[in-house]
KEKE-3310 file (N, C-alpha, C; in steps of 0.2 Angstrom, whole numbers, plus 5000, padded with zeros to 4 digits):
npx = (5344:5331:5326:5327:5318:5305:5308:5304:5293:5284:5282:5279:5267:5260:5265:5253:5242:5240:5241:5236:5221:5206:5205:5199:5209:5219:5218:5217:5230:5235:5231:5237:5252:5252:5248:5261:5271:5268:5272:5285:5288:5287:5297:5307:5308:5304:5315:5327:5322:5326:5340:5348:5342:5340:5326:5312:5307:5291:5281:5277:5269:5257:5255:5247:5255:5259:5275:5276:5282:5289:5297:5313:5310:5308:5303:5286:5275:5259:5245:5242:5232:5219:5212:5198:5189:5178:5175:5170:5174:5167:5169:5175:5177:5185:5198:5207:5223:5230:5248:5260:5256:5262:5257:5253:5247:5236:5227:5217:5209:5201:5195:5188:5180:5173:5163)
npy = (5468:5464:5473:5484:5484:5482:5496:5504:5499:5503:5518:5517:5514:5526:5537:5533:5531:5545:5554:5549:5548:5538:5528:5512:5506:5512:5505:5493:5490:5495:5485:5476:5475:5476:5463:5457:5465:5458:5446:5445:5452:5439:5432:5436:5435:5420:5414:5419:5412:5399:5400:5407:5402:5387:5381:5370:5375:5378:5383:5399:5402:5395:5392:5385:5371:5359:5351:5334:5321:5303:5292:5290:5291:5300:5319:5324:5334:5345:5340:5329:5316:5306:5290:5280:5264:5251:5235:5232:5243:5254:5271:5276:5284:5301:5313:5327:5329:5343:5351:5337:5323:5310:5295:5283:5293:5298:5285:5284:5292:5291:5278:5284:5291:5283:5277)
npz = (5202:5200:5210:5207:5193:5202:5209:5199:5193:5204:5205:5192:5192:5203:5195:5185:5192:5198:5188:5176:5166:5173:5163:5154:5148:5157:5170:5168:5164:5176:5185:5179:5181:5194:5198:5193:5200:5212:5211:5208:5221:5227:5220:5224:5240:5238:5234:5243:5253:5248:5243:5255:5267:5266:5260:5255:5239:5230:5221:5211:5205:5209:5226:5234:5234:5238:5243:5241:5250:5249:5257:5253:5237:5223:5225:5224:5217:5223:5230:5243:5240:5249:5249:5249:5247:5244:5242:5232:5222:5226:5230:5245:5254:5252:5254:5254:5257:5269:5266:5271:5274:5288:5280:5291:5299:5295:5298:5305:5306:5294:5296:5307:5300:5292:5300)
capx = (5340:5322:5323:5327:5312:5299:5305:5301:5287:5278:5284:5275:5259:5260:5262:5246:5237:5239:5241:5233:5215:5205:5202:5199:5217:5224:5217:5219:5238:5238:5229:5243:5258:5251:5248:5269:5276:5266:5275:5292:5292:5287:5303:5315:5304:5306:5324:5331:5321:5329:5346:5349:5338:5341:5320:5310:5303:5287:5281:5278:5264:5254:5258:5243:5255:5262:5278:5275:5290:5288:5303:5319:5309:5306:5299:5282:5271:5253:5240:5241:5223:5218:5205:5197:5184:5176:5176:5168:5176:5164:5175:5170:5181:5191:5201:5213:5226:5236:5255:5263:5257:5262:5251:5252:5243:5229:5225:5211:5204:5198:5191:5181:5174:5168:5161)
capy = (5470:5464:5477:5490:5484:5484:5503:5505:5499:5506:5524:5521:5513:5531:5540:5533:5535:5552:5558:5545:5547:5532:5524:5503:5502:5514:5502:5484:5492:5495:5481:5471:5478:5473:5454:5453:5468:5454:5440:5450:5450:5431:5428:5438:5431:5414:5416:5420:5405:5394:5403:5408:5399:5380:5379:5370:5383:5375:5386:5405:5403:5391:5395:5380:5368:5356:5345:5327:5314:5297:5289:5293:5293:5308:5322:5325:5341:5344:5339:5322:5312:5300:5290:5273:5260:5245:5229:5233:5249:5262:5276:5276:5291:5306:5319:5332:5333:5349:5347:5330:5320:5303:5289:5282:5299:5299:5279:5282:5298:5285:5274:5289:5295:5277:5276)
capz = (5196:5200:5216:5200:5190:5208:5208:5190:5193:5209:5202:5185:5196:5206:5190:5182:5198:5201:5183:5170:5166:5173:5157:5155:5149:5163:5176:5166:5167:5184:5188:5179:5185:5202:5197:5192:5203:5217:5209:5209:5226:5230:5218:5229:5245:5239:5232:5250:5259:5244:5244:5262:5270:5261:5263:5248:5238:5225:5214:5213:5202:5214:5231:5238:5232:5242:5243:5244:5251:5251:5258:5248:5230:5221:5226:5220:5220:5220:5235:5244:5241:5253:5245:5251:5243:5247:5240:5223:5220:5226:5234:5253:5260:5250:5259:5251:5264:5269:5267:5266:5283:5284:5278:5297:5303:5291:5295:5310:5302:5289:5300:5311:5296:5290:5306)
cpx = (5333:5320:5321:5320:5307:5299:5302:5293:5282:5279:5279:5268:5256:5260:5254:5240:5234:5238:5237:5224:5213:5202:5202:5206:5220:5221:5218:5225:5239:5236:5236:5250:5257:5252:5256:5272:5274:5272:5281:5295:5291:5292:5308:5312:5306:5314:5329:5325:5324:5337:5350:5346:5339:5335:5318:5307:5297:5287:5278:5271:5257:5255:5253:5248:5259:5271:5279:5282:5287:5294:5309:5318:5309:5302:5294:5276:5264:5250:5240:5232:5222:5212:5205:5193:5185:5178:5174:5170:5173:5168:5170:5174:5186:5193:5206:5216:5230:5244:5256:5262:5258:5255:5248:5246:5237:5225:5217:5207:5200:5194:5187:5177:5171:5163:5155)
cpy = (5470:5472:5484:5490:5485:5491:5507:5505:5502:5515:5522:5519:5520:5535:5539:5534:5539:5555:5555:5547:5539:5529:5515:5502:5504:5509:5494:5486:5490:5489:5472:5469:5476:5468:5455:5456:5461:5447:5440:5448:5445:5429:5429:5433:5424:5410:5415:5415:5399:5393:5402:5402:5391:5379:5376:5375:5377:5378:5395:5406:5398:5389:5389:5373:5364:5351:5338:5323:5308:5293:5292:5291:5301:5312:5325:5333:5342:5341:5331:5320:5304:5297:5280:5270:5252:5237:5230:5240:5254:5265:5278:5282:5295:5310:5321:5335:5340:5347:5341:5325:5312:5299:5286:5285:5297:5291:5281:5288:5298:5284:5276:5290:5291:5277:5280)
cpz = (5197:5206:5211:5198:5196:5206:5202:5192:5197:5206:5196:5189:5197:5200:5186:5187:5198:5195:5176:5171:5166:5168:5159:5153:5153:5167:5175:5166:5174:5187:5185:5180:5191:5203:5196:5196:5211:5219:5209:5215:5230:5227:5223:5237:5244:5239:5239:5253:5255:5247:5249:5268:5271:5263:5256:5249:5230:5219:5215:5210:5206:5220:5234:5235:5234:5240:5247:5242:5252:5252:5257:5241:5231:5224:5222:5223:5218:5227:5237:5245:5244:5252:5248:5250:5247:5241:5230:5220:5220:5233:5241:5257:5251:5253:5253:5256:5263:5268:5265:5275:5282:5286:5287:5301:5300:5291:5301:5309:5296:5290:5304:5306:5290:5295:5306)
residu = (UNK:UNK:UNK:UNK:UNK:UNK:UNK:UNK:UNK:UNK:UNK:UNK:UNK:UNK:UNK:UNK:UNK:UNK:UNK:UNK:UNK:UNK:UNK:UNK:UNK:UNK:UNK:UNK:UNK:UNK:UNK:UNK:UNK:UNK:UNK:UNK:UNK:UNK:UNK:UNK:UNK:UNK:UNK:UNK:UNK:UNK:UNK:UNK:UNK:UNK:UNK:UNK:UNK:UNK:UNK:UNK:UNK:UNK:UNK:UNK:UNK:UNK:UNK:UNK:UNK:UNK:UNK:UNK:UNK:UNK:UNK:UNK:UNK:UNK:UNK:UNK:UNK:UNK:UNK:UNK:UNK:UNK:UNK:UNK:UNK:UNK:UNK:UNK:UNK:UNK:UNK:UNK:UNK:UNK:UNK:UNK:UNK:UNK:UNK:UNK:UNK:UNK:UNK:UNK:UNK:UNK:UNK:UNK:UNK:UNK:UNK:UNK:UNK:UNK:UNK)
# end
């Protein structure tokens, strides 16, 4: 059904292209048909890396967003922050890691960049 809707949609894109006068709402159209037919096919895209694939899938709307494990609790989503303070609680390191690396990784990349 969404591959239906895609053709729908690139077909009315190409019609107002070629045949619409380029006014402010022929192009806020076009320009927002693009933003969802985009998202269309991150769903199928993600879909079959869910589906077929068994891969985790996050979010379609937030694609920088990562899957954080800590053992066998829940999975949490959103950017792991590595954050370190001294004695009186002024923050002596932050980092916004990529992905989910473990805690272990990130302990001497701390300690270089106290250094």
């Amino acid at each position: 059904m969404v591959r239906i809707v895609l053709k729908q949609a690139n077909r009315g894109l190409k019609k107002v292209l070629h045949k619409a006068p380029m006014t402010t709402a022929a192009v806020q159209w076009r320009e927002d048909v693009k933003h969802y037919r985009d998202l269309m096919l991150r769903v199928i895209d993600q879909t079959q890396q869910r589906v077929i694939y068994d891969e985790n899938i996050v979010s379609i709307f937030e694609p920088h967003t990562d899957l954080i494990v800590k053992g066998f609790r829940d999975i949490q989503y959103g950017h792991k922050i590595n954050l370190a303070s001294d004695r009186q609680g002024f923050i002596t390191y932050l980092g916004i890691e990529d992905g989910n690396p473990a805690d272990s990784e990130r302990f001497l990349p701390v300690v270089k960049a106290h250094e």
